[in-house]
C-alpha positions in Angstrom: -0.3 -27.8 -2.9 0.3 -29.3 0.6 -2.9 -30.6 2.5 -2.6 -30.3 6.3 -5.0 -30.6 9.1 -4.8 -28.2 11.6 -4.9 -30.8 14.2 -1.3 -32.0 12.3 1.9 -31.6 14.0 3.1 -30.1 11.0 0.8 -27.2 11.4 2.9 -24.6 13.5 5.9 -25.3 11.1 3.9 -24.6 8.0 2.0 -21.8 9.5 5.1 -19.7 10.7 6.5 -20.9 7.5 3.7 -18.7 5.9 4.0 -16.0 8.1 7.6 -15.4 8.2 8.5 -15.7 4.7 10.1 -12.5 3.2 10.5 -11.2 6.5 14.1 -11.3 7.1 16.1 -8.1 6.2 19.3 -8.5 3.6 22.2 -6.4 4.9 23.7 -6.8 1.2 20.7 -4.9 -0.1 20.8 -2.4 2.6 24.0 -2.2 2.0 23.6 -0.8 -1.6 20.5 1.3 -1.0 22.1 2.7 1.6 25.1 4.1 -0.7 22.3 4.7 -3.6 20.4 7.2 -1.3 24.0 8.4 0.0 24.8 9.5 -4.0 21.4 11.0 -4.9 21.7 13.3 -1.9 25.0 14.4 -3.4 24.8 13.8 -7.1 21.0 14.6 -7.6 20.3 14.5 -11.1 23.7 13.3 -12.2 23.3 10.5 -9.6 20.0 9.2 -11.3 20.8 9.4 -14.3 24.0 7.4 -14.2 21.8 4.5 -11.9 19.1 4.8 -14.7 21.8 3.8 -17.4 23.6 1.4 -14.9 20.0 -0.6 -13.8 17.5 0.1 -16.9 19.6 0.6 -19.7 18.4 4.1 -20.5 20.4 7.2 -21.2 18.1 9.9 -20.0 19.7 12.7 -21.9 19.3 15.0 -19.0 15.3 14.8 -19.7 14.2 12.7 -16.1 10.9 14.7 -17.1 8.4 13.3 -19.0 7.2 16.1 -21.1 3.1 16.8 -21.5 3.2 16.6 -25.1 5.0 12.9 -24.5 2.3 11.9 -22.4 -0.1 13.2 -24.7 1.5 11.3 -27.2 1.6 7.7 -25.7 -1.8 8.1 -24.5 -2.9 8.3 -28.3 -1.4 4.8 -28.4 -4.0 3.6 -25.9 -7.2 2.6 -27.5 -10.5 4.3 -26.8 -12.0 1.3 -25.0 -9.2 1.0 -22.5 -8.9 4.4 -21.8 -12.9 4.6 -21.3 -12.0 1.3 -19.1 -9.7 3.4 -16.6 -12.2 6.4 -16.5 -14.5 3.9 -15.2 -12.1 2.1 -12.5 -11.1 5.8 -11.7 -14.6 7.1 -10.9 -15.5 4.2 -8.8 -12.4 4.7 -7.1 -12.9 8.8 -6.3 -16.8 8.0 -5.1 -15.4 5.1 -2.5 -12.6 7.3 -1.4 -14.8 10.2 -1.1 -16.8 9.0 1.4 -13.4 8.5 3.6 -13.2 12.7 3.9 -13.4 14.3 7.3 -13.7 18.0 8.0 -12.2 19.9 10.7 -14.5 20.5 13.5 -14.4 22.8 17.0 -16.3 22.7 19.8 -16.8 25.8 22.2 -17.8 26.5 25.8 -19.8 28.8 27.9 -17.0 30.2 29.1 -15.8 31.3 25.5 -12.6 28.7 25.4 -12.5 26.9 22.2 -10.8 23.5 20.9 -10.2 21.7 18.1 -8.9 19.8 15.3 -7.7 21.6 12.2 -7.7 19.2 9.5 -5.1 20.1 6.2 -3.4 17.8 3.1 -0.4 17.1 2.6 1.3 19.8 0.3 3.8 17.5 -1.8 3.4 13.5 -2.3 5.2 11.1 -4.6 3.9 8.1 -5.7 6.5 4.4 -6.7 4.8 2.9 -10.2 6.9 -0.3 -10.5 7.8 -1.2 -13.9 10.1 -4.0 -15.6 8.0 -6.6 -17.2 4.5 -5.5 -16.4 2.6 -2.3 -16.4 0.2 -1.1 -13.9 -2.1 1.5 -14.0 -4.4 0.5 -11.3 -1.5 1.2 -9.0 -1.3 4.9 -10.6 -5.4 5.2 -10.0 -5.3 3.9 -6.4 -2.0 5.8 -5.3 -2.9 8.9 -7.0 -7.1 9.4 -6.9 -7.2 8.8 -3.0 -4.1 11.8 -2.6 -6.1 14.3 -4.8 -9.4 13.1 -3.2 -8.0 14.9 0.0 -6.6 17.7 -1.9 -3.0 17.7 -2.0 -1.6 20.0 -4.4 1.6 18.1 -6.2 1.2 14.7 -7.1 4.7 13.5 -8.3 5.4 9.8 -10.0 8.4 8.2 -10.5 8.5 5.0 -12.2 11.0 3.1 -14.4 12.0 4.4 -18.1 11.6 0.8 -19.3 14.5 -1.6 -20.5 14.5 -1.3 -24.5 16.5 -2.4 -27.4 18.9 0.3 -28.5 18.7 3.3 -26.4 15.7 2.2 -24.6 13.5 3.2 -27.0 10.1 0.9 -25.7 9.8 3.8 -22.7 7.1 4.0 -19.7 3.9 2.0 -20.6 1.4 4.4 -22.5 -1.4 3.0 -20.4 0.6 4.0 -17.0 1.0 7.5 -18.6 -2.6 7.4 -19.6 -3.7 6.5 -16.0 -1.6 9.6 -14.7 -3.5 11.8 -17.2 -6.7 10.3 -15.7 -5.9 10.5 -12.2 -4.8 14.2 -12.3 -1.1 13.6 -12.4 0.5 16.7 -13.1 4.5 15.8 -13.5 5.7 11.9 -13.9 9.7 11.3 -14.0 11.6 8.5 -15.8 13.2 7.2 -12.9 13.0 4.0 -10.6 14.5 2.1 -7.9 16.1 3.2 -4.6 17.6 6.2 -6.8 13.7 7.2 -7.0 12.9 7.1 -3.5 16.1 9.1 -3.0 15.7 11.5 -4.8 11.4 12.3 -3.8 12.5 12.4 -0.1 15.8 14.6 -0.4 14.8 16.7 -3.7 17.5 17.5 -6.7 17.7 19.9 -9.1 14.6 18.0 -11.2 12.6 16.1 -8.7 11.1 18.0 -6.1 11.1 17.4 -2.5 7.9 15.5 -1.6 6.1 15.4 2.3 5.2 11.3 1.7 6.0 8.5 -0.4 3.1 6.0 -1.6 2.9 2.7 -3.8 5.0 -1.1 -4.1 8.1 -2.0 -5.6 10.8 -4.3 -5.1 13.1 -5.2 -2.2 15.5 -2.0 -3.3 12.3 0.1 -3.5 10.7 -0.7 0.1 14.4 -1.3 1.5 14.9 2.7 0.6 11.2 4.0 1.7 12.4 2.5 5.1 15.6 4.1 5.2 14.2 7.6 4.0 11.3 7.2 6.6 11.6 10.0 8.7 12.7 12.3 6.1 9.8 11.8 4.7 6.6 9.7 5.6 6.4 6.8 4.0 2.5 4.4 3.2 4.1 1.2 4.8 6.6 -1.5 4.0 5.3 -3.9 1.6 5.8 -7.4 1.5 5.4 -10.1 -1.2 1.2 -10.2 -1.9 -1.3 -13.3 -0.5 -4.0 -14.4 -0.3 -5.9 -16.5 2.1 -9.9 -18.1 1.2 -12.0 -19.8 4.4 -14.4 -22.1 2.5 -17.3 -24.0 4.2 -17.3 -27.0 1.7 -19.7 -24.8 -0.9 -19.1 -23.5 -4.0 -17.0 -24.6 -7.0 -13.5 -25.7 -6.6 -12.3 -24.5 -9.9 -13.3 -20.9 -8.8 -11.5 -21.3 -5.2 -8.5 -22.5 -7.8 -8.3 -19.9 -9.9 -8.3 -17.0 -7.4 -5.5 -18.5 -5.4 -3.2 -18.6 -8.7 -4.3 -15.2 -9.3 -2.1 -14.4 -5.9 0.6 -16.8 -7.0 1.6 -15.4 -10.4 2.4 -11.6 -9.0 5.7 -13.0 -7.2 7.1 -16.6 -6.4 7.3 -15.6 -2.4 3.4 -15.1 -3.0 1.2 -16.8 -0.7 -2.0 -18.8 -1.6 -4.0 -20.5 1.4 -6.8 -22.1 1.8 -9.1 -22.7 5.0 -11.6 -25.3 4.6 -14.0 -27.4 6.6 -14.6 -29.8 3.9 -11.5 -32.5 2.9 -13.6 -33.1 0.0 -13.2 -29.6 -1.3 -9.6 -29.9 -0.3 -8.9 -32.3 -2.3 -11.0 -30.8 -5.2 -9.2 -27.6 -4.9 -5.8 -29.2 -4.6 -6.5 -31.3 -8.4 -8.0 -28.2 -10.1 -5.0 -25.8 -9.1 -2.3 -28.0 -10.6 -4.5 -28.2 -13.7 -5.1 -24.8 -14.0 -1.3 -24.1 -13.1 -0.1 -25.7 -16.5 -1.8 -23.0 -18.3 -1.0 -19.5 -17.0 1.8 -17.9 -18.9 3.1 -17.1 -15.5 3.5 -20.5 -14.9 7.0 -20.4 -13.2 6.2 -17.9 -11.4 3.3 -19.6 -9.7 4.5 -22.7 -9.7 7.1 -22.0 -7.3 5.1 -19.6 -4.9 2.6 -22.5 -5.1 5.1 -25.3 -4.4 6.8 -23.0 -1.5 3.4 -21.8 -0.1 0.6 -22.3 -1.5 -1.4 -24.2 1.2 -4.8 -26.3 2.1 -5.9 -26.2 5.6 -8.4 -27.9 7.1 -10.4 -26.8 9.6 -12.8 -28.4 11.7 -15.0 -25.6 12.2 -15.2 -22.1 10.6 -14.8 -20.5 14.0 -11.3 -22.2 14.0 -10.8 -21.3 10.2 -11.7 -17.4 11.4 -8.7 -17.6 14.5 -6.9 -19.0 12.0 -6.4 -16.0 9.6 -6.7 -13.4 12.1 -3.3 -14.7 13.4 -2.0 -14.3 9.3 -3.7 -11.4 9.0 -3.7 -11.4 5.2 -3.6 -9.0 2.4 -6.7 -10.5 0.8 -9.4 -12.1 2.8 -12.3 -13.7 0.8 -15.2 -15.5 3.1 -16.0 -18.2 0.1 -19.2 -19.3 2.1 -22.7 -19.8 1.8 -23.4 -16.9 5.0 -20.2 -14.9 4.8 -22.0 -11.8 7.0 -22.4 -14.5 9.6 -18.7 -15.1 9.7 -17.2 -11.5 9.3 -17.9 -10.5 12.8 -15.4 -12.9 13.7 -12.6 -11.1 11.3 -10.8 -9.0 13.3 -7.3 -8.6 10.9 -7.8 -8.2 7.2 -6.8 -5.8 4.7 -9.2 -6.5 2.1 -11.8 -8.7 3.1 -14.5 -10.3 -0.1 -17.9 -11.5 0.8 -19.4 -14.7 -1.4 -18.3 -16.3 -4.4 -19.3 -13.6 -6.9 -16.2 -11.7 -5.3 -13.3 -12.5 -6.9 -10.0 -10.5 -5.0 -8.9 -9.6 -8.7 -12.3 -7.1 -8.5 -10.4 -5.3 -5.6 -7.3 -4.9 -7.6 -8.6 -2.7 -10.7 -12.4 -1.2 -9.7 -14.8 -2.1 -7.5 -13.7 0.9 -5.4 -11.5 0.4 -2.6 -7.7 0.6 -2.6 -5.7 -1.9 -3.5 -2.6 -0.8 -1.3 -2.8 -3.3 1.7 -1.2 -4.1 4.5 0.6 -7.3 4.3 3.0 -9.8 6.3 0.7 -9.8 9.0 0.5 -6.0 9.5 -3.1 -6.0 9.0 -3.4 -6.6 12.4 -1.7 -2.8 13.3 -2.5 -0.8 9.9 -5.1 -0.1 7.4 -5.5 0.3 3.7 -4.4 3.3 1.4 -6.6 6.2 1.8 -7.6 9.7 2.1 -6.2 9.5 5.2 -2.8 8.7 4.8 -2.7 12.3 2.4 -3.7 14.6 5.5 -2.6 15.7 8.7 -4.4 16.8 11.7 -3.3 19.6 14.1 -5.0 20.4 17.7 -6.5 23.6 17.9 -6.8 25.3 21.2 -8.1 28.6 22.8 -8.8 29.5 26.3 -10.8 32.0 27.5 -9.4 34.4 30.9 -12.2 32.2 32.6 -11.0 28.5 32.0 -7.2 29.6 32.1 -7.8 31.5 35.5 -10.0 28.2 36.5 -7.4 25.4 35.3 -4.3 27.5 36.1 -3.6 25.9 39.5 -4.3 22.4 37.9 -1.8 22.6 35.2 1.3 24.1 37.7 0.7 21.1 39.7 1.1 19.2 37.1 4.4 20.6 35.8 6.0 20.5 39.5 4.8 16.6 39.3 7.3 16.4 36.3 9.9 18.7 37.9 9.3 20.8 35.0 9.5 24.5 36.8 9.7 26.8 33.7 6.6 25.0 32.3 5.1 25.8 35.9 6.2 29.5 35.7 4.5 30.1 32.3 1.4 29.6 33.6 2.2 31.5 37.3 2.9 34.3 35.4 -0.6 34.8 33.3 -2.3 33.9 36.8 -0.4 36.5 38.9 -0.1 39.5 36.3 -1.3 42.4 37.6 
């Protein structure tokens, strides 16, 4: 890892370095989503079925589907104690989320006018599981539990079918299906990619329509959940995951280690800094990350995300150390110090933010409650976490009484004339001068 003073010369470079990475938009890429979205709009289930042989390897067989009794069937293959373990993440995650809910509300006047804001769910959503080489589940509980928390009435996942050997036999991950079951998924289809995304904002034959499309995956994924935007609503774009630790110079090194390679081994454009006051701890942290490095079975993976931007700054105060990550703004924010209350009123852009040493960012990831869905790349400074309120929509509710109309009639023709907007004008003159 690189040790740099902030007081360095080198610090702008490396900072922006930080900041920037991943950010640039491949027109090759865009390119190909682009004609991917173009083919599932014509094609529909044809279309995904022929990029689902072409990318994963897996003739669907006309079943993009997954049946209950196969989901019944692979969650049988989960084991009692894991399935118990995602019933427990799950409620935690429903009793944090619940507390997000808001209920419409009116207010009315002496005069008998009346206004308002209606609050409804979203009818439709879909929700991205990535697939590939890993299997997540917590992503199904954390898209999934905070969509039915505000009561929308389809929940529809997509997710990879799962390279296999011959015929693609090895199929979805039996604990993703298992975490659908959990989470009150009602309808999962064996698709991925762009094609996926295509097909929940435009609909075919199979895949229904949805009103908003939730959760990560790659470059092709978020590439087409910005193209469809519009279409449909879309959570935000993701970028690759970090993670960024102030320390005060307290607290064990090999901890400080362990949860910036946790960061590093979900991509190798992963970012891992840390903020320190003390070059001691610096140093420390800098020796025990190599040496836990040459363990993880990830290893590759983090050891270039580490090399490329894994980082040790140091600080000379933690007021410094604070302006510091509010200009990265990171996914993951953990406050490894002694009084980490006294420094979180100077946080201002965080997605997920962890308080003391006994709060590990991997405890954010699968239960302590909150979702896991975070604003990254800096857009923590503009947007918020996944939650119930990304699965509703308000409207403006508004009555007035003959009183108030009669008394703000004048008012709003003035108005209208202001804006040179004379049929607007006219639709109030002609309630106000009725006979």
């Amino acid at each position: 890892m690189k040790v740099i003073a902030t007081g360095d010369k080198r610090f702008p470079s490396v900072l922006r370095g930080i900041m920037e990475r991943g950010a640039a938009d491949d027109p090759e890429v865009e390119g190909a989503v682009r004609s991917i979205i173009a083919d599932v709009r014509k094609g529909g289930d044809r279309a995904l079925a022929e990029y689902t042989k072409k990318f994963d390897g897996v003739d669907l067989k006309g079943k993009i589907e997954v049946s209950a009794r196969a989901i019944n069937a692979a969650i049988k293959k989960v084991s009692k104690k894991d399935l118990k373990l995602m019933e427990f993440a799950a409620s935690r995650i429903e009793t944090f989320h619940r507390r997000q809910t808001r209920g419409s509300w009116f207010i009315k006047d002496d005069r008998g006018s009346m206004l308002g804001q209606r609050i409804t769910p979203l009818e439709r959503v879909g929700i991205y599981v990535p697939g590939g080489k890993a299997a997540y589940p917590s992503t199904v509980l954390m898209n999934a539990i905070p969509a039915r928390v505000a009561g929308v009435d389809e929940v529809v996942m997509v997710t990879p079918p799962g390279k296999g050997g011959k015929g693609g036999k090895r199929g979805i991950s039996p604990h993703v299906l298992a975490a659908a079951k959990v989470a009150g998924v009602k309808r999962v289809m064996r698709v991925g990619g762009a094609q996926a995304v295509a097909a929940l904002a435009y609909g075919t034959r199979t895949v229904p329509r949805v009103d908003k499309i939730v959760g990560p995956g790659n470059v092709y994924v978020v590439t087409a959940k910005r193209l469809v935007f519009g279409a449909v609503d879309i959570d935000m774009i993701a970028g690759p995951s970090e993670i960024l630790i102030i320390n005060d110079g307290t607290g064990d090194p090999a901890w400080i280690a362990a949860d910036l390679l946790g960061q590093a081994e979900h991509d190798e454009l992963a970012s891992s800094v840390l903020i320190t006051t003390s070059k001691k701890m610096a140093e420390a942290v800098r020796k025990e990350t190599a040496k836990q490095l040459k363990k993880l079975k990830r290893r590759a993976i983090a050891e270039k995300s580490i090399a490329d931007y894994g980082t040790i700054f140091i600080a000379r105060t933690l007021r410094r150390a604070a302006e510091i990550s509010n200009r990265i703004a990171p996914e993951h924010l953990e406050l490894f110090v002694e009084k980490p209350l006294d420094l979180l009123g100077r946080i201002r852009n965080a997605g997920a933010i962890f308080l003391g040493a006994y709060s590990p960012e991997a405890g954010g990831d699968y239960l302590a409650g909150p979702n896991h869905t975070l604003p990254t790349g800096g857009t923590a400074r503009f947007s918020s976490p996944l939650g119930v309120y990304d699965f509703i929509k308000r409207s403006s509710v508004i009555q007035f009484s003959k009183e108030e109309f009669l008394s703000l009639a004048p008012s709003i023709e003035r108005f209208a004339r202001v804006e040179g907007l004379e049929a607007h004008a006219k639709s109030v003159t002609i309630r106000r001068t009725k006979k």
